[in-house]
C-alpha positions as CSV (number, residue, x, y, z in Angstrom):
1,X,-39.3,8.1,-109.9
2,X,-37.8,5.3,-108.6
3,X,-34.3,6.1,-110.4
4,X,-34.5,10.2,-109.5
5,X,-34.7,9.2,-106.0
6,X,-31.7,7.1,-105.8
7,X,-29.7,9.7,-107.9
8,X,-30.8,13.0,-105.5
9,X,-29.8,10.0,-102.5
10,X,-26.5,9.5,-104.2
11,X,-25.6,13.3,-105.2
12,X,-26.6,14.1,-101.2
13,X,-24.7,11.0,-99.8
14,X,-21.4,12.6,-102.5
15,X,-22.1,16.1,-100.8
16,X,-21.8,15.2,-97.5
17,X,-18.5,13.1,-98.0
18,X,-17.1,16.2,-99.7
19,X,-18.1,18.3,-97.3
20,X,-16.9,16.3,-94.3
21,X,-13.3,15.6,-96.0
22,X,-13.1,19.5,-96.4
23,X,-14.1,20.2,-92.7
24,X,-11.8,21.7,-90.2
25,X,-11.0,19.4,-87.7
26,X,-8.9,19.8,-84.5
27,X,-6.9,17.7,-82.0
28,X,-6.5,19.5,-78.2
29,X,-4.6,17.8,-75.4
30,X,-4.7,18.8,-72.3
31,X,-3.7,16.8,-69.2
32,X,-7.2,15.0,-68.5
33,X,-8.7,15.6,-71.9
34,X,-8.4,14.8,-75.5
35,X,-10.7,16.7,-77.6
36,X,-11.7,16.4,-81.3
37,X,-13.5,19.0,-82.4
38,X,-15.1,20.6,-85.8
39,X,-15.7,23.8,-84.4
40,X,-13.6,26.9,-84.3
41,X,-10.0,26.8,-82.8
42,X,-11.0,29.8,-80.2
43,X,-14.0,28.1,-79.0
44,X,-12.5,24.6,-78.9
45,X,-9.3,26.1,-76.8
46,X,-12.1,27.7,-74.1
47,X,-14.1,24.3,-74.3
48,X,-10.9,22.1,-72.4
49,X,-9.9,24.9,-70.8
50,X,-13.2,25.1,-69.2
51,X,-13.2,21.7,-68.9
52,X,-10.2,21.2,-66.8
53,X,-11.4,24.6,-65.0
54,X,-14.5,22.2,-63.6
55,X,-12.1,19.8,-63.2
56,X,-10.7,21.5,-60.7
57,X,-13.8,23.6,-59.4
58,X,-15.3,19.9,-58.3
59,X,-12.5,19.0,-56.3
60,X,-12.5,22.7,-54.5
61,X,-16.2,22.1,-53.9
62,X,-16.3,19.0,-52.6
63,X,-12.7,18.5,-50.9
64,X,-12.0,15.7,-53.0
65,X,-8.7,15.2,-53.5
66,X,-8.1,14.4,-57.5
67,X,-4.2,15.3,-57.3
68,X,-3.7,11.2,-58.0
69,X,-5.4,10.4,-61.2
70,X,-4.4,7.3,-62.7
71,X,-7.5,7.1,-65.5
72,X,-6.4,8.1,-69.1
73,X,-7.8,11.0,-70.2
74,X,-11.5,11.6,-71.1
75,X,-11.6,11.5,-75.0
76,X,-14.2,14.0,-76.1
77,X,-15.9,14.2,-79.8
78,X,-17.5,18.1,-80.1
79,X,-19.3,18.5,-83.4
80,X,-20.1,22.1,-83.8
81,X,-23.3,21.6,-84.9
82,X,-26.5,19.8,-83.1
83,X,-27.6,18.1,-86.8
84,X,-24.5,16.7,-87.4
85,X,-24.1,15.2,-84.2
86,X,-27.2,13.7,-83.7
87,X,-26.9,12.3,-87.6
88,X,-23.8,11.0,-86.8
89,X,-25.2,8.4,-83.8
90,X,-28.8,8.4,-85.3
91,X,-30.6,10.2,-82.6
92,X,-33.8,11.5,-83.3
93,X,-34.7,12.6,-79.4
94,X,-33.5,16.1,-77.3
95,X,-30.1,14.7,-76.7
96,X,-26.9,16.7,-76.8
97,X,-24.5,14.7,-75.9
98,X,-23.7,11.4,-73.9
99,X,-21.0,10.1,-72.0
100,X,-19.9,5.8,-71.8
101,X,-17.8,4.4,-69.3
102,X,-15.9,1.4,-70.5
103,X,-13.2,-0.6,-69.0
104,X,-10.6,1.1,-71.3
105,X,-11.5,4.6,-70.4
106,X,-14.5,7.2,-70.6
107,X,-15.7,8.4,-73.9
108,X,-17.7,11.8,-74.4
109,X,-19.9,13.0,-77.5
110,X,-21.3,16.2,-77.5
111,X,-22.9,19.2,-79.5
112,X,-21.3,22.8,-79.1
113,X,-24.0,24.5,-80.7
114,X,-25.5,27.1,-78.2
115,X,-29.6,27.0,-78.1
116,X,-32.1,30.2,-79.3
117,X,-33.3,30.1,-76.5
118,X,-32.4,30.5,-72.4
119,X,-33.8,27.4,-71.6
120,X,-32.0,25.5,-74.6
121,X,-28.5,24.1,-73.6
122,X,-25.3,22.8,-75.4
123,X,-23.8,19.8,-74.9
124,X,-20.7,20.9,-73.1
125,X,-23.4,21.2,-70.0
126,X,-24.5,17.5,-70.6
127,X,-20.7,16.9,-70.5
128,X,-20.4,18.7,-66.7
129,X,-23.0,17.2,-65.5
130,X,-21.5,13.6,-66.4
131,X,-18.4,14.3,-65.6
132,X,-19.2,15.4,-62.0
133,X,-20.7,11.5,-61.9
134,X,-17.5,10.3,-62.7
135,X,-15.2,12.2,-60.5
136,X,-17.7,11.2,-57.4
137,X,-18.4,7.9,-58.0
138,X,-14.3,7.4,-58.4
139,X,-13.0,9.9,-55.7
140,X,-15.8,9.7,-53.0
141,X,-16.1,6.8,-50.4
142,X,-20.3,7.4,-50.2
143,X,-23.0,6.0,-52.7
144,X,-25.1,9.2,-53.5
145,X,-28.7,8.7,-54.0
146,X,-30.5,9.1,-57.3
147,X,-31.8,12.7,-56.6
148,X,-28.5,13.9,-55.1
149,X,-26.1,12.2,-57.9
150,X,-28.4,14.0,-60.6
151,X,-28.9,16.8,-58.6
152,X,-25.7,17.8,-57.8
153,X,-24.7,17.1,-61.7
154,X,-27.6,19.7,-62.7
155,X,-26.4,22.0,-60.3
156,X,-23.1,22.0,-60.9
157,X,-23.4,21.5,-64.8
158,X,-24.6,24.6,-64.3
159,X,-21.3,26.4,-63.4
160,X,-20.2,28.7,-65.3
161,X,-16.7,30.6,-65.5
162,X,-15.2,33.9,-65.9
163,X,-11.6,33.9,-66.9
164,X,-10.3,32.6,-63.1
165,X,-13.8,33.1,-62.0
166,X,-15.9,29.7,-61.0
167,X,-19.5,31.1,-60.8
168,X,-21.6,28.0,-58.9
169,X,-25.5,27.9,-58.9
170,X,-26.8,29.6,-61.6
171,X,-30.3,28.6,-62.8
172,X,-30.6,25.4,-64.6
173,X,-33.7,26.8,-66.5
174,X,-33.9,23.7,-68.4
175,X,-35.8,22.3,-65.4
176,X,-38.0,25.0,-64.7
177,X,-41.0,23.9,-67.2
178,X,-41.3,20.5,-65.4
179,X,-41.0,22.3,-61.8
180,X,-44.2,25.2,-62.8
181,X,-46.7,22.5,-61.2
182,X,-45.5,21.6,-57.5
183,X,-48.6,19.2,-57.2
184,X,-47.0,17.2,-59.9
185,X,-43.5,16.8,-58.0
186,X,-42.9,13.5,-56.4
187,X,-43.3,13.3,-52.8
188,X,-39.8,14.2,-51.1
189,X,-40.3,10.9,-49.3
190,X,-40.5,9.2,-52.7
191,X,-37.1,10.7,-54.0
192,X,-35.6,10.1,-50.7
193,X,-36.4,6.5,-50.0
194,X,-35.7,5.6,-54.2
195,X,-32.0,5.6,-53.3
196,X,-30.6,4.2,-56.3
197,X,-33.6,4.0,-58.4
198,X,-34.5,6.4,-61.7
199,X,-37.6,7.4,-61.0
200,X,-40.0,7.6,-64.3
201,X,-39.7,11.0,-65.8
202,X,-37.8,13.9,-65.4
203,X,-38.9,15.1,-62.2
204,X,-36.4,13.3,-60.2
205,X,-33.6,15.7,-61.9
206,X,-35.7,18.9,-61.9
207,X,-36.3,18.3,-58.3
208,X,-32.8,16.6,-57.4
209,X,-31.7,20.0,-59.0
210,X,-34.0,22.4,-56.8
211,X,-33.3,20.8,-53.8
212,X,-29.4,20.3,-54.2
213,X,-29.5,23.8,-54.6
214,X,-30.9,24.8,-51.5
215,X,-29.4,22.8,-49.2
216,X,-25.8,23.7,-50.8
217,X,-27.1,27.6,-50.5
218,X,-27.1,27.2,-46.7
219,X,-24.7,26.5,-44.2
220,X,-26.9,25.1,-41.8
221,X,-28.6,22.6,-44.2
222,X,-24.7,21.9,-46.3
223,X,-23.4,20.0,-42.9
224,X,-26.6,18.0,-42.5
225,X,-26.8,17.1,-45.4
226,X,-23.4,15.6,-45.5
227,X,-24.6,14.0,-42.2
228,X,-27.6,12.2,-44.2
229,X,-25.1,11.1,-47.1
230,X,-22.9,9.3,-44.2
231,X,-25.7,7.8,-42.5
232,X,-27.4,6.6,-46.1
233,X,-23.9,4.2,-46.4
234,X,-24.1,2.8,-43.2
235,X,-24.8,-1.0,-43.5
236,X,-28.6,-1.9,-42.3
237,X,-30.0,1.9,-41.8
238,X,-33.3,2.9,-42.4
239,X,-33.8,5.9,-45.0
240,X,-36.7,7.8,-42.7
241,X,-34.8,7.6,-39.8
242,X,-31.7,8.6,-41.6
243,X,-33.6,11.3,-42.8
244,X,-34.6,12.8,-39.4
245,X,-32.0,12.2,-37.2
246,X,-29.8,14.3,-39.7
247,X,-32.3,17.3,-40.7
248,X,-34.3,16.5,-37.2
249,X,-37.9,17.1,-39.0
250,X,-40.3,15.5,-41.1
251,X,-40.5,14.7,-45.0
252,X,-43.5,16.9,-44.5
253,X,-42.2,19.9,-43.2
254,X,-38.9,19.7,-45.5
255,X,-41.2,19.4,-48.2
256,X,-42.9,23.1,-47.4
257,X,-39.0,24.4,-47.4
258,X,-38.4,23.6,-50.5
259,X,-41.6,24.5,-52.3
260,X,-40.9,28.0,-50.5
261,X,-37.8,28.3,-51.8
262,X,-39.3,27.3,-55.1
263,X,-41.8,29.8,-55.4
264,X,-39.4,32.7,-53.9
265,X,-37.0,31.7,-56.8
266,X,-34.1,33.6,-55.0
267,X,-31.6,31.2,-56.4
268,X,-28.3,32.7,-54.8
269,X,-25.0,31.5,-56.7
270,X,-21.3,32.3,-55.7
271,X,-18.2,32.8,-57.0
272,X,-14.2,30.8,-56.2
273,X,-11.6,33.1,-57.4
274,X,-9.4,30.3,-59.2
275,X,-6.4,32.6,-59.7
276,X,-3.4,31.8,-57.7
277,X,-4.8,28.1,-57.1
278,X,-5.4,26.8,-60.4
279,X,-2.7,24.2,-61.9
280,X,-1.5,25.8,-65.0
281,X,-3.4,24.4,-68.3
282,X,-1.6,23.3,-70.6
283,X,-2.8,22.4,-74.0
284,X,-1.4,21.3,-77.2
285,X,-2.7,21.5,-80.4
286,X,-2.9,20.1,-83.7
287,X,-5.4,20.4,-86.8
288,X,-6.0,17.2,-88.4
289,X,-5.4,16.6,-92.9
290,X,-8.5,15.5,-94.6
291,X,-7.3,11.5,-94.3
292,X,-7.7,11.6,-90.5
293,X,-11.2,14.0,-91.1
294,X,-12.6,11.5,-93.5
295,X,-12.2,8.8,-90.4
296,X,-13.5,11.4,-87.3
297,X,-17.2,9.8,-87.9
298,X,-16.4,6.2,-87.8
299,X,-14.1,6.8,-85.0
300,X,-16.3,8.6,-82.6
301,X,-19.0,5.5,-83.4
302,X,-16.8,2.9,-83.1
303,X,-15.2,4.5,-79.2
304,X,-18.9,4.9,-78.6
305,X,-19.6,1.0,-79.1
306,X,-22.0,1.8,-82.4
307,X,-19.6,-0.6,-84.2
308,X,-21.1,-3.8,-83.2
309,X,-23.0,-5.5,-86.3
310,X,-20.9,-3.6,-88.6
311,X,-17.1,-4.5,-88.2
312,X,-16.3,-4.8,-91.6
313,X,-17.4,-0.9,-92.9
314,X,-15.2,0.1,-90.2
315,X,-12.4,-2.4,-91.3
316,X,-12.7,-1.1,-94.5
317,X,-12.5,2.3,-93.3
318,X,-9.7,2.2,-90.8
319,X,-7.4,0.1,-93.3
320,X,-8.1,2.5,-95.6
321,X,-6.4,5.4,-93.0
322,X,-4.0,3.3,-91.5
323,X,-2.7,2.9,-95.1
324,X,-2.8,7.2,-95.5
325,X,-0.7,7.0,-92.1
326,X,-3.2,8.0,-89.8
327,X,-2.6,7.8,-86.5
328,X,-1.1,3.9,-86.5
329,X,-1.3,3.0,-83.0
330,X,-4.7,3.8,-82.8
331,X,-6.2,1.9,-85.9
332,X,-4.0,-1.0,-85.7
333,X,-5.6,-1.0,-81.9
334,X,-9.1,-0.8,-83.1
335,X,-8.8,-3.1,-86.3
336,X,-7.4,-5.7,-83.6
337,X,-10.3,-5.6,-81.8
338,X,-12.6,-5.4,-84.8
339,X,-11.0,-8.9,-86.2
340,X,-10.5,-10.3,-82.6
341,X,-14.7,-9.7,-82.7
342,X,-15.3,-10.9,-86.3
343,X,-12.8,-13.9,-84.9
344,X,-10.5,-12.9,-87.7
345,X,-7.3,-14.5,-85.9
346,X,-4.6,-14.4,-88.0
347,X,-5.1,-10.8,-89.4
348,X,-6.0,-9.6,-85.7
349,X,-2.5,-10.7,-85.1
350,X,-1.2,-8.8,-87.4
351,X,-2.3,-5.8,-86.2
352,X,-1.4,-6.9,-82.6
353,X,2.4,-7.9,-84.0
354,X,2.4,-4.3,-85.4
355,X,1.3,-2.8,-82.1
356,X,4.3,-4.7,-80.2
357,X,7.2,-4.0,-82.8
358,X,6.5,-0.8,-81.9
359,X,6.7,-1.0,-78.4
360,X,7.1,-4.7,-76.8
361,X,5.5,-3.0,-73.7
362,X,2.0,-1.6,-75.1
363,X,-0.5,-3.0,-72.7
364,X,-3.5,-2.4,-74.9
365,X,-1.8,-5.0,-77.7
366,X,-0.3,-7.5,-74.8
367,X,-4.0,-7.8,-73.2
368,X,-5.6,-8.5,-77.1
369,X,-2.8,-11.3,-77.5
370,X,-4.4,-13.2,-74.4
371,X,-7.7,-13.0,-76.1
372,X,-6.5,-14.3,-79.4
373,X,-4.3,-17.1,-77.4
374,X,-7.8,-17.5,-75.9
375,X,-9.8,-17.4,-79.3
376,X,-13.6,-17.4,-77.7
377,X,-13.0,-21.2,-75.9
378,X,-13.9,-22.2,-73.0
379,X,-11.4,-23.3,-70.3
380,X,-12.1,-27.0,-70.9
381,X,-11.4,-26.5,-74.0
382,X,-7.8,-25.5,-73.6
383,X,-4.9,-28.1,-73.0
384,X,-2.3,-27.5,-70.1
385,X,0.4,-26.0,-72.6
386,X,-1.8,-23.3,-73.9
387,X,-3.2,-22.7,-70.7
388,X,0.6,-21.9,-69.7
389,X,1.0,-19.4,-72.4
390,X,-2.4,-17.5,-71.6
391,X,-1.3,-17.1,-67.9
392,X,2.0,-16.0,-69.0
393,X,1.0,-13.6,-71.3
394,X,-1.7,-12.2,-69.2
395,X,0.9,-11.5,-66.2
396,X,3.2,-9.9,-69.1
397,X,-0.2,-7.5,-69.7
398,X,-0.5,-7.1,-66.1
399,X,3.1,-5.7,-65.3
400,X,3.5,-3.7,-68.3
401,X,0.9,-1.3,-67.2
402,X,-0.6,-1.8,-63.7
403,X,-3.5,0.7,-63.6
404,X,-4.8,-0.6,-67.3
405,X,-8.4,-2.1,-66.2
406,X,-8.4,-4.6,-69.3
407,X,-5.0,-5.7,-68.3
408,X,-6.0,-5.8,-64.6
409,X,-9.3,-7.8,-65.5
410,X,-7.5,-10.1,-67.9
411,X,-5.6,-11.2,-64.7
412,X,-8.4,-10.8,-62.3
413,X,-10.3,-13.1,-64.3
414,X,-7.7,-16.3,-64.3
415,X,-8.3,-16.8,-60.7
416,X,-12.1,-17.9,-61.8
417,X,-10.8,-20.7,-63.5
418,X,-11.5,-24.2,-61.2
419,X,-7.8,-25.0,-60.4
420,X,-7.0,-21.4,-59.4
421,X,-7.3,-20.0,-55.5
422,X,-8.4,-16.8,-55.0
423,X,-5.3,-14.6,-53.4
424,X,-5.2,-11.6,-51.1
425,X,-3.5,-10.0,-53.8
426,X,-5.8,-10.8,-56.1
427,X,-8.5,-9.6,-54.1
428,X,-6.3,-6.4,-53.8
429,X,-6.2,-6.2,-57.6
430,X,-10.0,-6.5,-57.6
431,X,-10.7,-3.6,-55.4
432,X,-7.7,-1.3,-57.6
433,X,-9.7,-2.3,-60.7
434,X,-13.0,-1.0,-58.9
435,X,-11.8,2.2,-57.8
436,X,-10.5,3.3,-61.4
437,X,-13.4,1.7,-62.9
438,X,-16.3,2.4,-60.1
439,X,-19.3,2.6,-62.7
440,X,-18.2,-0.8,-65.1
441,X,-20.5,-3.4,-64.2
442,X,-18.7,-6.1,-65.4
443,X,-16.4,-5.1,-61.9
444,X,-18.6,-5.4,-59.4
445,X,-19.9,-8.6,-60.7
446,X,-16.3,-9.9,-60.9
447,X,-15.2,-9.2,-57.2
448,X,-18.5,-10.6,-55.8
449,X,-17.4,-13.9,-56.7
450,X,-13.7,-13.6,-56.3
451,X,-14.5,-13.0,-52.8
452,X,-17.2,-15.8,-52.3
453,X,-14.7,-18.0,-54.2
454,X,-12.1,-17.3,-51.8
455,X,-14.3,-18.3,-48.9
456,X,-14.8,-14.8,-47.9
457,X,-19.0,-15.3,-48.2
458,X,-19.9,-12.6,-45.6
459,X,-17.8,-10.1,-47.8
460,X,-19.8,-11.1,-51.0
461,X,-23.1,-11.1,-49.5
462,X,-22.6,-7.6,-48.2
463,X,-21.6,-6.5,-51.5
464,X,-24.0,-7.8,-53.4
465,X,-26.3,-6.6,-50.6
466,X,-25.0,-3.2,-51.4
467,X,-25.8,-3.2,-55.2
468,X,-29.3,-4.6,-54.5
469,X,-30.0,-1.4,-52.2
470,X,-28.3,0.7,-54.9
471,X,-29.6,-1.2,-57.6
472,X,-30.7,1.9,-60.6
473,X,-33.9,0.1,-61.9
474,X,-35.9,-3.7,-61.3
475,X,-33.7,-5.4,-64.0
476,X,-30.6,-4.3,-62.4
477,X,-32.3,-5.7,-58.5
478,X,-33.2,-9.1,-60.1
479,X,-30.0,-9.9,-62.0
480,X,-27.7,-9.0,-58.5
481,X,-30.2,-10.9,-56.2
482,X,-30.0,-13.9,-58.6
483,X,-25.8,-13.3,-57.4
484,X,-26.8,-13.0,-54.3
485,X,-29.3,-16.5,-54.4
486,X,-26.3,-18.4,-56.5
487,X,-23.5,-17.4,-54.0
488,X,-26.1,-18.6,-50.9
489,X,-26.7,-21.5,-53.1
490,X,-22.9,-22.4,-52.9
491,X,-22.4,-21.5,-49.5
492,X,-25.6,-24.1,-48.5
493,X,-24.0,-27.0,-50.6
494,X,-20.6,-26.5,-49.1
495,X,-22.1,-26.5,-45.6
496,X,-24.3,-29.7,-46.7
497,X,-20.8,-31.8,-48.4
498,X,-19.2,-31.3,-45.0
């Protein structure tokens, strides 16, 4: 029994190799996104043209202005089927897709496949709604609260469009099962006053959905609720009194409005003509041969950070491509950070030598040759000389592309070390790196003690301050108020030496 098993396991694992080197895969660039796809070439060519069509919507809606983009684009994986995708990053829940911020750039996964149902969804809305976190959180001045930032993703993950036809507000019908019992909603007091906070459950999006959509359907409730979002950000204010200076009534009585508007279920959406105003699209497009298929799941993993643990199958694998003359840049880049991981030096610098006979300017490969010149040690580890070389070649990293985040926190991070003093210009770096990178926690953890470093303790305290308030759950709180109890710490024995 024992043996049958293996052998239907082995003839099933053979079937789906065979089946995945004979897929049709596709490559589509467009100026903000890089999609890889499995599905059709029609529906693939709507997907980032729809894509860049929210894109743009966003910035119409909210009077953002995205003109000056300096993030690389968002790389998007779209497997055409829900099975395949959730096999492929072993998830067993409702999920359709995810979205990772990293220092290097955002990475997308997704499933196209359209539900049965009207209440089922496809990834590509899971995409929206993360995508209007990230241009938001990079383009807006304000921190949104928790209902609003999910809210206003539901709302307008909902858009839909119609050749040059934006069509905002449709029903996100998704949330309506979890909205059927108003008795079971959170208090609007409760959403309100969580700020930053997930709430348990669902409700906070199915509500933050609801009530997004009727302030933005009308006029009168659209300008105070920017009012609230200002006064929210101001340093010290209190959320009730926030609350009611800008909508000038109670929790209460909101709280009736909404559940009207609820029961009504009027739901008005609207339409931008896009046609005359929209940047042309540009896409180019390329299907991929079977050696660059055979790699699309290990790929989309490894981007995803499901590498960790198992460096060596995607060694194996990558090597294996780079050999077939897959895409070289790229695998010689991720096998370098594989062995720079596994602490593989001298073969990580292989890959990294590659990368700069290439081009002597790639800031990717310059920024992976400080961390093998670093090699896991610890400053005191380190003589002078080498010391010399790692702050050479991190300023190298550093001018060959200045709006590369590693590159930027390479550098960022010298002025840490004990002999260094914390610049103005390296303070300036620091707040670049957290624009293009608002969401990367490693950042804000970074400039808080730059700035208490340089002396500048009142500017660290508020910060840190800041991300308390905001913090998204209890862990996050306690880790930034033990920052903020190590810089007062620092500032206390300071005061006490002199």
């Amino acid at each position: 029994m024992k043996i049958i098993t293996k052998l239907l396991f082995a003839i099933a694992f053979l079937s789906y190799a065979e089946a995945k080197a004979n897929d049709e895969w596709y490559e589509l660039v467009s100026d903000h996104f890089i999609l890889r796809t499995d599905t059709n070439l029609e529906k693939a060519r709507k997907t980032i043209e729809d894509l860049e069509k929210y894109r743009f919507t966003i910035g119409a809606i909210t009077g953002l202005d995205l003109s000056e983009d300096y993030s690389p684009p968002l790389v998007i994986y779209a497997f055409n089927t829900t099975k395949r995708f959730r096999r492929t990053f072993s998830i067993r829940g409702g999920t359709l897709g995810f979205y990772n911020a990293f220092e290097d750039g955002a990475i997308s996964m997704l499933s196209l496949e359209d539900g049965d149902q009207i209440w089922q969804l496809n990834g590509l809305r899971i995409i929206f709604h993360e995508y209007s976190h990230h241009i938001l959180h990079q383009y807006s001045p304000l921190q949104y609260p928790r209902w609003y930032d999910e809210g206003f993703g539901e709302y307008l993950g909902m858009t839909e469009f119609d050749g040059d036809t934006a069509i905002i507000g449709k029903p996100a019908v998704h949330r309506f099962p979890s909205l059927k019992r108003p008795s079971a909603w959170h208090k609007l007091k409760v959403l309100m006053r969580s700020k930053g906070e997930y709430l348990a459950g669902t409700q906070q999006y199915s509500q933050g959905w609801l009530i997004t959509h009727f302030f933005q359907g009308s006029e009168k409730y659209t300008k105070q609720l920017n009012m609230y979002l200002n006064l929210l950000n101001q340093p010290g204010i209190d959320n009730d009194k926030a609350f009611k200076k800008a909508f000038g009534k109670s929790y209460s009585k909101m709280d009736k409005e909404i559940k009207r508007y609820w029961y009504n279920r009027e739901l008005p959406t609207y339409s931008i003509n896009l046609e005359g105003i929209l940047p042309e699209i540009s896409i180019e497009t390329r299907k991929l041969d079977p050696a660059e298929v055979a790699i699309m799941h290990h790929e989309a993993r490894h981007l995803s950070g499901y590498s960790y643990g198992n460096e060596a199958e995607y060694i194996k694998t990558f090597e294996q491509a780079l050999l077939k003359g897959v895409r070289p840049i790229d695998l010689h880049r991720y096998l370098a950070n594989l062995l720079l991981n596994q602490k593989n030096w001298d073969k990580a610098n292989n890959h990294i030598q590659a990368l700069l006979a290439k081009n002597p300017d790639y800031a990717p490969a310059l920024v992976m040759k400080t961390r093998l010149l670093w090699r896991g040690r610890r400053p005191n580890d380190i003589s002078k000389e080498e010391m010399k070389n790692i702050r050479k070649a991190t300023i190298k990293a550093l001018k060959a592309d200045q709006s590369y985040v590693p590159g930027l926190m390479a550098y960022a991070g010298l002025f840490m070390l004990d002999e260094m003093k914390v610049t103005d210009n390296a303070l300036d770096i620091m707040e670049t790196i957290r624009f293009l990178v608002p969401d990367v926690e490693s950042a804000k953890i970074l400039q808080v003690n730059m700035l208490a470093k340089a002396g500048k303790q009142n500017e660290a305290v508020a910060k840190v301050q800041k991300l308390i308030d905001w913090a998204r759950s209890n862990r996050e709180r306690k880790r930034y108020e033990e920052l903020l109890e190590s810089i007062n710490n620092t500032v206390a024995l300071k005061a006490s030496s002199n």
